[in-house]
N, C-alpha and C positions, 0 to 999 in steps of 0.2 A: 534158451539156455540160462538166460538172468534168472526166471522164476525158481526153475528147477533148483541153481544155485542159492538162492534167498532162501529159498524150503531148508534146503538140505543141510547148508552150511551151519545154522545155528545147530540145531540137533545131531551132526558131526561132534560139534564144541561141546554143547552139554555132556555126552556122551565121552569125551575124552576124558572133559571135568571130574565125572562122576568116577571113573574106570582107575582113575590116579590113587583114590583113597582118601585116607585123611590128612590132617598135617606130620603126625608121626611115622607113616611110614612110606610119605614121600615128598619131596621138597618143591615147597612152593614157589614154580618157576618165575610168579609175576604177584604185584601186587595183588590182582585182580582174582587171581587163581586164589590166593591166602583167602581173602573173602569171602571168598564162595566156599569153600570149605566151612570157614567159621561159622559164617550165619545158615548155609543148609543144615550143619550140625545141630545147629542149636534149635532149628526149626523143627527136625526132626527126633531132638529132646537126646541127643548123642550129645551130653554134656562134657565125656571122657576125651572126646576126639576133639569140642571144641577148647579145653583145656590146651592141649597139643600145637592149638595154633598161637598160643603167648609165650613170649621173648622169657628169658631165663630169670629176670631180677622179679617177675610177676610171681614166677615158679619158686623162687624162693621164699618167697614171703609166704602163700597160697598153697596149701598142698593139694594135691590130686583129688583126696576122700574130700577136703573141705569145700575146695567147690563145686564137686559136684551135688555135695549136702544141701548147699544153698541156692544152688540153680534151681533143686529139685522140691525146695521150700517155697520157691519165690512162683505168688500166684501169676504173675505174667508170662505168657506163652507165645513165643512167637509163632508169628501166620507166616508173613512169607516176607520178603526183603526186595530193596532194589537198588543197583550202584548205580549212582547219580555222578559221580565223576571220582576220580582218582590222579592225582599229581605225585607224581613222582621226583624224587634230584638223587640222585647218585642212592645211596644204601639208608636213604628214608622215602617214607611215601606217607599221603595224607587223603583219608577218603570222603566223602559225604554217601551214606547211606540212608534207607526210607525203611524205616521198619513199620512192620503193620503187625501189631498184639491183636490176637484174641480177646472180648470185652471177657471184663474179669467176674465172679462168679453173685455178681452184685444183680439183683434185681433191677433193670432197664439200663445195665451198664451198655454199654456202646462200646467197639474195637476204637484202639487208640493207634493212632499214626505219628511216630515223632522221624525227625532226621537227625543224624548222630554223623560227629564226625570221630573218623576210626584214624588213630597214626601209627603206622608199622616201620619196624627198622629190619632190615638181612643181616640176620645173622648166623653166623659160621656159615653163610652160601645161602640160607634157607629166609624166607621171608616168613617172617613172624607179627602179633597186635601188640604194641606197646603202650601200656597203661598205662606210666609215669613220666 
């Protein structure tokens, strides 16, 4: 019954993950769910949706067309990500993530692996990435 459950459980989760959308049109219940939104997004070069998941004073500085202009300029591509912990206190959270780029279009470039840390605040209910 353990195996079965270890199988299944993860791929339950992913599957809810996915099933929710993005951060625009549904609210991100946990830190960790914000996240996974952002960086699949971005992984999957869904620059619009990962827009979506930054807090309002980012949005106002930043508009919509502009960054996705720059995302879609900037030769680095994310591969794929991984949440390495997440700390939360009341209506902030702070993450450590692994990101792993695709080597850039340079002759014997090599994929780059850095860790970033991500700090989110809830707001209006919704968990959102705060840049500033």
């Amino acid at each position: 019954m353990k195996k079965i459950f270890a199988i299944w459980f993860p791929v339950l989760l992913l599957m809810a993950l996915l099933s929710s959308g993005g951060c625009k049109t549904g609210a991100a219940a946990s830190p960790q769910a914000l996240l996974y939104r952002y960086f699949s997004s971005a992984e999957r070069q869904d620059y619009g949706t990962a827009y979506e998941c930054y807090y309002e004073a980012y949005k106002a500085k930043i508009n919509r067309a502009e960054y996705i202009k720059r995302r879609k300029e900037d030769p680095s591509k994310l591969k794929e990500f991984k949440i390495l912990s997440v700390a939360q206190s009341g209506g902030s959270a702070r993450a450590q993530v692994l990101l792993a780029f695709e080597p850039s279009g340079k002759k014997k470039a090599k994929p780059v692996d850095i860790t970033v840390t991500e700090n989110m605040v809830k707001e209006n209910g919704n968990w959102k990435i705060k840049v500033w």
